[in-house]
FIROMAR-49108 format. One record per atom (N, C-alpha, C): z, y, x. Coordinates in steps of 0.02 Angstrom, whole numbers, plus 32768, in hexadecimal, padded with zeros to 4 digits. Layout:
residues N
ZYX/...
This chain:
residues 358
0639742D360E/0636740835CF/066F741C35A1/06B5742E35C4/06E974403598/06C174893585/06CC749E359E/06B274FB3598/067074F33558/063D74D43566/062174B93525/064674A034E9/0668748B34E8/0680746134A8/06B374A03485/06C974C234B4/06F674EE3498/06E4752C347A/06A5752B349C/066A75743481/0662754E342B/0640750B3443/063A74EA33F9/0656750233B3/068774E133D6/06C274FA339D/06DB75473394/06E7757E33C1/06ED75A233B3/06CB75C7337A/067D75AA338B/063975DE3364/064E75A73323/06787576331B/0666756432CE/06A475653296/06F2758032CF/072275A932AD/070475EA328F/06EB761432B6/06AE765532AA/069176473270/067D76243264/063976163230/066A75FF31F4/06A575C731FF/06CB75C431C4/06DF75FE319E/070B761D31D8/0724768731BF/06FC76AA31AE/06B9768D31C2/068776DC319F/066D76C2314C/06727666313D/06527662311A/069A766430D5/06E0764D30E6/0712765A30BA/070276BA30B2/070E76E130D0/0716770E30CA/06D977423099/06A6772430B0/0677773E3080/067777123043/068176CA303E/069D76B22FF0/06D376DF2FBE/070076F92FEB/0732770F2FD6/0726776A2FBE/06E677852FFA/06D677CA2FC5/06BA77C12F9E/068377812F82/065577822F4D/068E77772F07/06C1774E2F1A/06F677382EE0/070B77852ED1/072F77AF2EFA/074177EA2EE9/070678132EC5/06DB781A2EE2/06A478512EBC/0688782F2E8F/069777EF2E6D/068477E02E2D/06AF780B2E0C/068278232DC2/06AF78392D86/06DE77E72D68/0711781B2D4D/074F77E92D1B/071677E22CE3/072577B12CB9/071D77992C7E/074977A62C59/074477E62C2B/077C78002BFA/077B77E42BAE/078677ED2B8A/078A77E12B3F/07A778152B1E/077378212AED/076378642ADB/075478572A99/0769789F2A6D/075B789F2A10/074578EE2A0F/070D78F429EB/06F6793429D1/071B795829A2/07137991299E/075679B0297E/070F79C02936/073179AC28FA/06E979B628D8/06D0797328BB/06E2793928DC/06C3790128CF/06EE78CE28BC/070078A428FD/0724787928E5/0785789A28E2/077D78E628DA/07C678F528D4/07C97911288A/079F78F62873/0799791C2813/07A078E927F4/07EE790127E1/080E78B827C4/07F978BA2789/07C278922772/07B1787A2730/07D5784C2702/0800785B26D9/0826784526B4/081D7809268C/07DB77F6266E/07B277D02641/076E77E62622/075E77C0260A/072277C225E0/0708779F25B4/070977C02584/071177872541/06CC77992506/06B1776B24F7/0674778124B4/069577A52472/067977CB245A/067777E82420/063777EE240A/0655782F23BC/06177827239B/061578732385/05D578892373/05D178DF236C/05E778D32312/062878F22306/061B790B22CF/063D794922B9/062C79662264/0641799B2253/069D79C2225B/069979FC2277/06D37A092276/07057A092227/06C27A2821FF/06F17A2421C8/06BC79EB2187/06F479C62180/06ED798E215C/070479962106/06F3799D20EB/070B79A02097/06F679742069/073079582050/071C79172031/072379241FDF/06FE79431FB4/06DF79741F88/06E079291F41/070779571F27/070B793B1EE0/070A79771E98/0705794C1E6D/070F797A1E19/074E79951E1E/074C79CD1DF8/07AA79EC1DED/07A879D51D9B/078379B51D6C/079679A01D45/0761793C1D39/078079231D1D/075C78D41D0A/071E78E51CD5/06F878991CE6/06D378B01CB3/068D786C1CCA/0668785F1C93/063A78331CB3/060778641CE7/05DF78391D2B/05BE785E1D3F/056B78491D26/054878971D1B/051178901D01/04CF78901D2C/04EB78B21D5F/04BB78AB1D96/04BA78BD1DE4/049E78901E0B/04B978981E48/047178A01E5E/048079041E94/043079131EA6/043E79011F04/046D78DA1F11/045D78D71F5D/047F789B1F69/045578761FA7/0471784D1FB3/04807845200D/04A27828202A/04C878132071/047D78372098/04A7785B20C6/047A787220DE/044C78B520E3/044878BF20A3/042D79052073/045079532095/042B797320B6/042E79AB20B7/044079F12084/04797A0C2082/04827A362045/049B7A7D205D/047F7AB0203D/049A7AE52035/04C67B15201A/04DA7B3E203B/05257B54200B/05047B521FAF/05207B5B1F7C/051C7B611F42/04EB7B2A1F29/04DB7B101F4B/04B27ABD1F39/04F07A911EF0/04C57A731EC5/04EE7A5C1E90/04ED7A081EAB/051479DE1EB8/0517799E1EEA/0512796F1EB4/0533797A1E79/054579551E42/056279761E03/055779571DB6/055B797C1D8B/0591793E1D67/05B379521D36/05DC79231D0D/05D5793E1CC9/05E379061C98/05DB791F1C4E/060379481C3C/05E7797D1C1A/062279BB1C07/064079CD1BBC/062779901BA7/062F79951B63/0682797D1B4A/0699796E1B75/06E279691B6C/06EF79A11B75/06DC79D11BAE/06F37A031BCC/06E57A341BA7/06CB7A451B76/06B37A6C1B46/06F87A741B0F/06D97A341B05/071B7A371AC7/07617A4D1ACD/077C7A3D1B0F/07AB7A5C1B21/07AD7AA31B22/077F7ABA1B4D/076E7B051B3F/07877B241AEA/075B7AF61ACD/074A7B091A83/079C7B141A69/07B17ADB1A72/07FA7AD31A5C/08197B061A81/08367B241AB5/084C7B621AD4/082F7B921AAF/07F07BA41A86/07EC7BD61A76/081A7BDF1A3C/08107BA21A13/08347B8E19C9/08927BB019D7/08967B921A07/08EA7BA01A0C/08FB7BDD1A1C/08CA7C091A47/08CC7C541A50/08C27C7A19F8/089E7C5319E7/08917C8A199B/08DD7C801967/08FD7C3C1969/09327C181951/096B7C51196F/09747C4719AB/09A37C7E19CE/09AA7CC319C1/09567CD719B6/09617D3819AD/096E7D2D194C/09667D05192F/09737D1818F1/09B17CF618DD/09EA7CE6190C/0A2E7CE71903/0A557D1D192A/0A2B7D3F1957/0A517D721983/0A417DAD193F/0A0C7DB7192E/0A037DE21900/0A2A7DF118C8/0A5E7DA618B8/0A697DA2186D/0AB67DBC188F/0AD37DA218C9/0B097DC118DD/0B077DFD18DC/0AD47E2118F2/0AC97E591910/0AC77EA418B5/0ADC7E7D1891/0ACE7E94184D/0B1A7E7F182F/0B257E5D183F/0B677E481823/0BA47E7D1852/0B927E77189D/0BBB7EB318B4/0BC47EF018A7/0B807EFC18A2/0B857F3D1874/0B9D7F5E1830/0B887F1C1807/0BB17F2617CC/0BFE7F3117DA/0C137EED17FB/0C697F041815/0C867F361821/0C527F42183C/0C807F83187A/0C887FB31855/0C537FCB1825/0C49800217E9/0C957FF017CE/0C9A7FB217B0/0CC77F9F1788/0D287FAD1798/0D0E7FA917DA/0D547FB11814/0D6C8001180B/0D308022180B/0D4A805B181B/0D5D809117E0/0D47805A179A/0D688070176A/0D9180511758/0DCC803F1783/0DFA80031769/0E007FD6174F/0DC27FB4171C/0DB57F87170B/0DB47F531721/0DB57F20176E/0DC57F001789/0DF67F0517C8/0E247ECD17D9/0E417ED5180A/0E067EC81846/0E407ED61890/0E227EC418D0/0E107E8918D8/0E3C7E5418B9/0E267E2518DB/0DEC7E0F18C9/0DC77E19187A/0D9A7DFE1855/0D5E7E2C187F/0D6A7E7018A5/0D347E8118D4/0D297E5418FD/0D607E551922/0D537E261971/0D2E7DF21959/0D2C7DC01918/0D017D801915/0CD57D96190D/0CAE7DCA18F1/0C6B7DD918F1/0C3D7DFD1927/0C727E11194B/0C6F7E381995/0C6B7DE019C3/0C957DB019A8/0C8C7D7C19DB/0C4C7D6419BB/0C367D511975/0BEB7D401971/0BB47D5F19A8/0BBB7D87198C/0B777DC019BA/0B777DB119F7/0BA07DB61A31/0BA57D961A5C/0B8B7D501A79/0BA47D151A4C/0B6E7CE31A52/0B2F7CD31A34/0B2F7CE619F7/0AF67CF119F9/0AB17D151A30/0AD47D5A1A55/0AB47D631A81/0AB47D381AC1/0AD37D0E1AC8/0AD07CE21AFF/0AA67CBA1AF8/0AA87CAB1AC2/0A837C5B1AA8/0A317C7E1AA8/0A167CC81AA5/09EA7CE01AB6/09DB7CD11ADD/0A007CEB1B04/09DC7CF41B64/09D57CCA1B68/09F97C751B78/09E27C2F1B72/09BB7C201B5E/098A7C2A1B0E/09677C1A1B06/09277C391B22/092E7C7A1B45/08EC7C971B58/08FD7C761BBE/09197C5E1BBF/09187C481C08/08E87BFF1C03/08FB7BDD1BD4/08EA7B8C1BBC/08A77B961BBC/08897BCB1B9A/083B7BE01B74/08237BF11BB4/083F7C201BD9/080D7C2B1C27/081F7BDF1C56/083B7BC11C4A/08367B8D1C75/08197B551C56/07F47B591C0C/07C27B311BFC/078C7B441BFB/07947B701C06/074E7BA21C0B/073E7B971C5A/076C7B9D1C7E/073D7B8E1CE1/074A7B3E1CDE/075A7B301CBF/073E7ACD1CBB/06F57ABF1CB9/06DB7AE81C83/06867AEA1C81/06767AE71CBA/06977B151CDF/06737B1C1D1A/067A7AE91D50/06A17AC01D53/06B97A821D6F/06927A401D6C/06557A5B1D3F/06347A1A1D3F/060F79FB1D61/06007A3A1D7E/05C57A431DB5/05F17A381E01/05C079FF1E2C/05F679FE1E6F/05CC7A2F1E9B/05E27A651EA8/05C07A9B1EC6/05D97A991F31/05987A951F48/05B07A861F89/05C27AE41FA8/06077AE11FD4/06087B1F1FE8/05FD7B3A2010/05E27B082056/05B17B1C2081/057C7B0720A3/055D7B0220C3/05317AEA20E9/05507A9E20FE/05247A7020F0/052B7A2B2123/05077A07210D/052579AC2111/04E979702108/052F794A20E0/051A792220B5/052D79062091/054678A920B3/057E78AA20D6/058A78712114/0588782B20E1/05C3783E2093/05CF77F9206A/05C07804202A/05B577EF200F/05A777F21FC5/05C677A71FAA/061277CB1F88/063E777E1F5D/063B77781F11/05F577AC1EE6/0601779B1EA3/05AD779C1E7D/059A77821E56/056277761E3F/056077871DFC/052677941DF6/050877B91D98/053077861D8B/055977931D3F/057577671D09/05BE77581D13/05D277711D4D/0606775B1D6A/064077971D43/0683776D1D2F/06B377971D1B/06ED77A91D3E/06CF77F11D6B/071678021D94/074A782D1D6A/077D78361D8C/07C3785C1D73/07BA78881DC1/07DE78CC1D96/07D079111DAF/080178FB1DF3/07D279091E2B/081679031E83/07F778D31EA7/07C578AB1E67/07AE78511E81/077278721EC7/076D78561F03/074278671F30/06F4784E1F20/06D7786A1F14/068078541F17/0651785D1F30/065778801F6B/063978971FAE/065378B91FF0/062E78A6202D/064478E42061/063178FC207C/063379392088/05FF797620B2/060B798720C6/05DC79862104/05E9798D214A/05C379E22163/05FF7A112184/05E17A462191/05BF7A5121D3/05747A5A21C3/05667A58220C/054C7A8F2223/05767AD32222/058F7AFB2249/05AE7AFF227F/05C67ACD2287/06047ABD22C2/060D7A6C22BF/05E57A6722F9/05EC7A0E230E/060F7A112352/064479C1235F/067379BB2385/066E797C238A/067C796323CC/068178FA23D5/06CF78F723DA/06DA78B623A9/070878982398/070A784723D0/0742785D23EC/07427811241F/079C780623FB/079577B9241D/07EA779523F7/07F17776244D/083C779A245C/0846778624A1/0896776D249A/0899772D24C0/08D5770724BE/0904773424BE/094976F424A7/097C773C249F/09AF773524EA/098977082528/09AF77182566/098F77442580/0952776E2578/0945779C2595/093C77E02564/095277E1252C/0945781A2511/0985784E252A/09BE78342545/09ED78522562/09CB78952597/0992787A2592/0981789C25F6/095F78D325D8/094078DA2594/09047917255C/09377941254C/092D79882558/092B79BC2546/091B79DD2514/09207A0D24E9/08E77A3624B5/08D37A7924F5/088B7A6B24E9/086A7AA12515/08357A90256C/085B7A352573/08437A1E259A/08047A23259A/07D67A4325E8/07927A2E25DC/077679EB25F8/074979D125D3/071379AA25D7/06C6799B25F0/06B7796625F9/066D795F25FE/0649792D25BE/0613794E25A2/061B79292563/05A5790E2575/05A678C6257B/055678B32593/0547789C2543/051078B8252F/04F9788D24F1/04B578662506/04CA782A24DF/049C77E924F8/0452780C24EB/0438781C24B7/03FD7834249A/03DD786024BD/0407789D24DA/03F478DA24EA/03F178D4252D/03C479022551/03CE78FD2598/041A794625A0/0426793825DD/044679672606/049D795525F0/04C2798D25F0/04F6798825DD/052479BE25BF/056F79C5259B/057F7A05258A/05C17A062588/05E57A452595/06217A6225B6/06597A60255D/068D7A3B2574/06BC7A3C2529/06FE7A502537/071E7A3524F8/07737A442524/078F7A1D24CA/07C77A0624F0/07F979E424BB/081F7A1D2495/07F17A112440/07F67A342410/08317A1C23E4/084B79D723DF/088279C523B8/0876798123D3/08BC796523BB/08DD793023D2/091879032392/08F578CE238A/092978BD235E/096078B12366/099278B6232A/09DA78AD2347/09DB78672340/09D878382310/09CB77E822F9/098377C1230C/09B677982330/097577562355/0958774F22F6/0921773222FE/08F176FE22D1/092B76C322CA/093A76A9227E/0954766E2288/093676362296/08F576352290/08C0760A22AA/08C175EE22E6/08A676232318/089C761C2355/08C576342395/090976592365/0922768A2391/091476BC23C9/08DE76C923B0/08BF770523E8/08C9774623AD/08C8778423DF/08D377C423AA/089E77EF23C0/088977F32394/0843781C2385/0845785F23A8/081B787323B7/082078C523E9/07C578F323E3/07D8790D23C4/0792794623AF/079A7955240C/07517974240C/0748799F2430/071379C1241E/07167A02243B/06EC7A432423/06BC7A52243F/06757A4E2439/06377A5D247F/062C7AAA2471/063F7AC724AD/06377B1A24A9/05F17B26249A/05BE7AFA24BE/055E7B1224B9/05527AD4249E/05377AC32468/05197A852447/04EB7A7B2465/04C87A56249D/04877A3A24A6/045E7A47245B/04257A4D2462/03E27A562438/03CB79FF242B/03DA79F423EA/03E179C923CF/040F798323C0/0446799E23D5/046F799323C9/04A67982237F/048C7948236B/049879492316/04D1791322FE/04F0790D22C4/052F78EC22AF/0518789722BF/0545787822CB/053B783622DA/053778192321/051478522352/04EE78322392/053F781823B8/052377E323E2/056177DB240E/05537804244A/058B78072460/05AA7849249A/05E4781F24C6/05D778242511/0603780D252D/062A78422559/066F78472563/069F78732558/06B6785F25A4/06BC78A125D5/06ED78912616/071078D12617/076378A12612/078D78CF2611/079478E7265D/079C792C2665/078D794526B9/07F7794126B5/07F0794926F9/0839793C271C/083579772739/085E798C2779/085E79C02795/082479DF27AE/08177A212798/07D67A4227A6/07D27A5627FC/07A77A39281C/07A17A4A2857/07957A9B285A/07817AC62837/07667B07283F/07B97B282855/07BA7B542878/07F97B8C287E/08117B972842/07F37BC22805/08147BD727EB/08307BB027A2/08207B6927A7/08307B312785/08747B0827A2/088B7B1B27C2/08C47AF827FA/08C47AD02824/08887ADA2843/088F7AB52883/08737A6F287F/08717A4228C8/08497A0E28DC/088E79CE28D7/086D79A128D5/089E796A28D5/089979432914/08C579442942/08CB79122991/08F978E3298D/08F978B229CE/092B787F29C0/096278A229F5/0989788F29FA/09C778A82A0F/09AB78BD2A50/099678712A73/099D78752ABE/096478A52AE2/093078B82A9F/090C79092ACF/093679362ADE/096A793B2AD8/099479732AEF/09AE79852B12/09AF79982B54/09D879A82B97/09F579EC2B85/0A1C7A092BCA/0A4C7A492BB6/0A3E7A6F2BF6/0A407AAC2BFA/0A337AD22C46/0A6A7AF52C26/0AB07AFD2C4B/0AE27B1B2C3B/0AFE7B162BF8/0AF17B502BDC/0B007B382B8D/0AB77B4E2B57/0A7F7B4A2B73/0A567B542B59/0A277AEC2B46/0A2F7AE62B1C/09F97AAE2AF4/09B87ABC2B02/098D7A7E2B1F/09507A802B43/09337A372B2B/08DD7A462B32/08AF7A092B1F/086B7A072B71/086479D22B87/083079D42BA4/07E879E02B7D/07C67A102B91/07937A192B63/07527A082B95/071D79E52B81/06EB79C92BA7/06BB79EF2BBF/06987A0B2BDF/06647A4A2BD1/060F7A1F2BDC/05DB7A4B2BD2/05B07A0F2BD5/058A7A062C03/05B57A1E2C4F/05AD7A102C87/05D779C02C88/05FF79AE2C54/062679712C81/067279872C9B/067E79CB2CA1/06BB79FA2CC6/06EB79EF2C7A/072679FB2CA9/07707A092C78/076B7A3B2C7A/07927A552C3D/078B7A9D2C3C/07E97A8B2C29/08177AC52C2A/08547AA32C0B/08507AE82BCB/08677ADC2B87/085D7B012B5B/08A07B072B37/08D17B562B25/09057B4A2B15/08F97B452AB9/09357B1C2AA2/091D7B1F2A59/097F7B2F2A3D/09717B2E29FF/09997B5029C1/09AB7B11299C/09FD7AF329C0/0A0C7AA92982/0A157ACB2942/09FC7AB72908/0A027AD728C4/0A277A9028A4/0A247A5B28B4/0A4F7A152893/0A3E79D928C1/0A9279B028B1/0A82797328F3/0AA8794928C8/0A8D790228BC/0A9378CD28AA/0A9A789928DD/0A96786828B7/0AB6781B28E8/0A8878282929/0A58780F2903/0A1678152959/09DF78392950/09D5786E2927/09B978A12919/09CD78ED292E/09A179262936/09C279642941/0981798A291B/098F79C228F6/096C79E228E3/096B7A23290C/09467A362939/09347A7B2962/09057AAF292D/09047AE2295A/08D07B282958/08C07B39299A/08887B70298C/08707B6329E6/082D7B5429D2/07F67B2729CA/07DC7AE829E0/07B67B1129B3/07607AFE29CD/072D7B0C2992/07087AD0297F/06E67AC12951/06CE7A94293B/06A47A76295A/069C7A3E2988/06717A2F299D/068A7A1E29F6/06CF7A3B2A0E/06E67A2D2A49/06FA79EC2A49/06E379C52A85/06FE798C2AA4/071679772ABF/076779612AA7/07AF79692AC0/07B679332AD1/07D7791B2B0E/07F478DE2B34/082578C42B10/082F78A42B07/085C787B2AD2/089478492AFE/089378302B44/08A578052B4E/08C978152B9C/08EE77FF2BCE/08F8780B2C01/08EA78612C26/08F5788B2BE7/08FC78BF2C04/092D78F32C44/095F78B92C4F/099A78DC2C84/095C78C02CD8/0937788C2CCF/091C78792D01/08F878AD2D29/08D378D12D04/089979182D10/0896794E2D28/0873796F2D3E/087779A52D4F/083A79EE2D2C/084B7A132D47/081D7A562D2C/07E67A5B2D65/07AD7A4F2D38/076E7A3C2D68/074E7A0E2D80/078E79F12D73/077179762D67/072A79712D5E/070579622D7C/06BD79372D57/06D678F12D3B/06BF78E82CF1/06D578AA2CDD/06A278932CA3/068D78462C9D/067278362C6C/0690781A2C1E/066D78372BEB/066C78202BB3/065A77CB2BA0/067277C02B6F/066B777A2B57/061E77832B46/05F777B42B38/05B577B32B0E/058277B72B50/05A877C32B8D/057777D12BD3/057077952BDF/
């Protein structure tokens, strides 16, 4: 009966050891549970993204070079125009007269340069038969002189009433659309006064206004991702200018950006939403953005666990190019590798281990 009881127990110490022990290889030949970031994805530090609006690069806010009532206005907000298009006309009948009068003072001028120009001569004759002194030359020598001045002045006055005519007409000088229109038939502007603006749409660009705690972080040249609400798909930009002065309004500072390929239909006004890209995951953009702690060391070489899509570590050496608080910017890495992020001193080369997405 003892000899029984002790077999008992023996066979169920046995059975305890075989059943810890095989608990204990299934725990081992489980994969780790790693935590992991795609190089490409969530390491493309996107800076912001802010709405804008598509408009003209070049903006001209088009007025008279002389006043005058306006007589007629052939376009209105909106209006499509072509270079040498006439936008607006003003009364020129002031502008005439002026002309008229420049001519008057040119004819006034040559028939006092003339009368000098007769009197010197007489002098000089007179001089050189002793009949007058020098000095009574020099004053007729100083007539002639202004008188010829007072010429040229008056023929400068006469061509510059003369291209006034031509000023009456608001002549557009290139291609665009007509965005404002600030003056109406009857209306009496003064020459400089603004009465329209045209928009060239040769070259369209979205205008976004980004706070002024992050405009510190914009570049000129930065590229972009630029989605327009209207249009399908999307298009490749880069920060074309940057204001130096916030808006006193809103204090945000305005920032063009430039779309290298305009989407196909793509027109002034549409809204456009704007993502400023952060570090370009591609190589030859500078590299991927990691958090510190992907980084282990094999001697003095910098290393990332890289996932393969067996589940296996692979260990991959990379290139620190910049290291921040809890950031590191590497090289190495192609777009799309899935780097361990977390408890990397734990691991090994050849680890089977699971992803957060398994």
């Amino acid at each position: 009966m003892k000899n029984f009881k002790f077999l008992t127990g023996a066979l169920l110490m046995v059975s305890i050891l075989v059943s810890g022990c095989s608990h204990k290889a299934e725990t081992q030949d489980k994969p780790v549970l790693v935590k992991t970031q795609q190089a490409g994805w969530e390491s493309n530090a996107v800076r912001g993204s802010y709405s804008g609006t598509v408009k003209g690069r070049h903006e001209t806010n088009m007025s008279f070079q002389v006043g005058g009532q306006i007589l007629a206005r052939n376009v209105q907000e909106g209006s499509r125009v072509r270079a040498g298009d006439v936008l607006m006309v003003i009364d020129a009948r002031d502008v005439l007269q002026q002309a008229n009068q420049g001519d008057a003072q040119v004819a006034s001028a040559r028939a006092q340069l003339d009368l000098a120009e007769k009197n010197l001569e007489r002098y000089t004759q007179l001089y050189q038969e002793n009949a007058v002194s020098r000095a009574t030359l020099d004053q007729y020598q100083t007539n002639y002189d202004a008188a010829f001045a007072a010429y040229r002045g008056a023929l400068a006055q006469q061509k510059q009433g003369h291209n006034s005519l031509g000023y009456t007409n608001l002549i557009a000088g290139a291609n665009g659309v007509v965005s404002a229109v600030s003056a109406e038939e009857g209306q009496v502007v003064a020459a400089g006064q603004t009465v329209l603006t045209l928009v060239q749409t040769g070259e369209l660009e979205v205008e976004i206004s980004v706070p002024e705690s992050k405009v510190s972080e914009l570049t000129i040249g930065m590229p972009v991702s630029i989605n327009f609400w209207a249009l399908k798909g999307r298009a490749d930009g880069a920060i074309r200018e940057i204001s130096p002065m916030a808006d006193e309004a809103t204090r945000t500072y305005k920032v063009r950006v430039a779309v290298s390929e305009p989407p196909a239909g793509m027109q002034l006004g549409m809204t456009a939403n704007v993502s400023i890209k952060g570090i370009d995951d591609q190589e030859e953009n500078g590299g991927v953005l990691l958090p510190l702690a992907a980084i282990f060391q094999e001697g003095d070489t910098p290393q990332v666990w890289v996932v393969g899509e067996d589940n296996t570590l692979t260990a991959k050496a990379v290139r620190v190019e910049n290291l921040g608080d809890d950031k590191v910017q590497v090289k190495g890495l192609n777009a799309g590798d899935l780097i361990v992020v977390a408890g990397v001193h734990k691991l090994h080369e050849g680890q089977s281990v699971r992803t957060e997405a398994d």
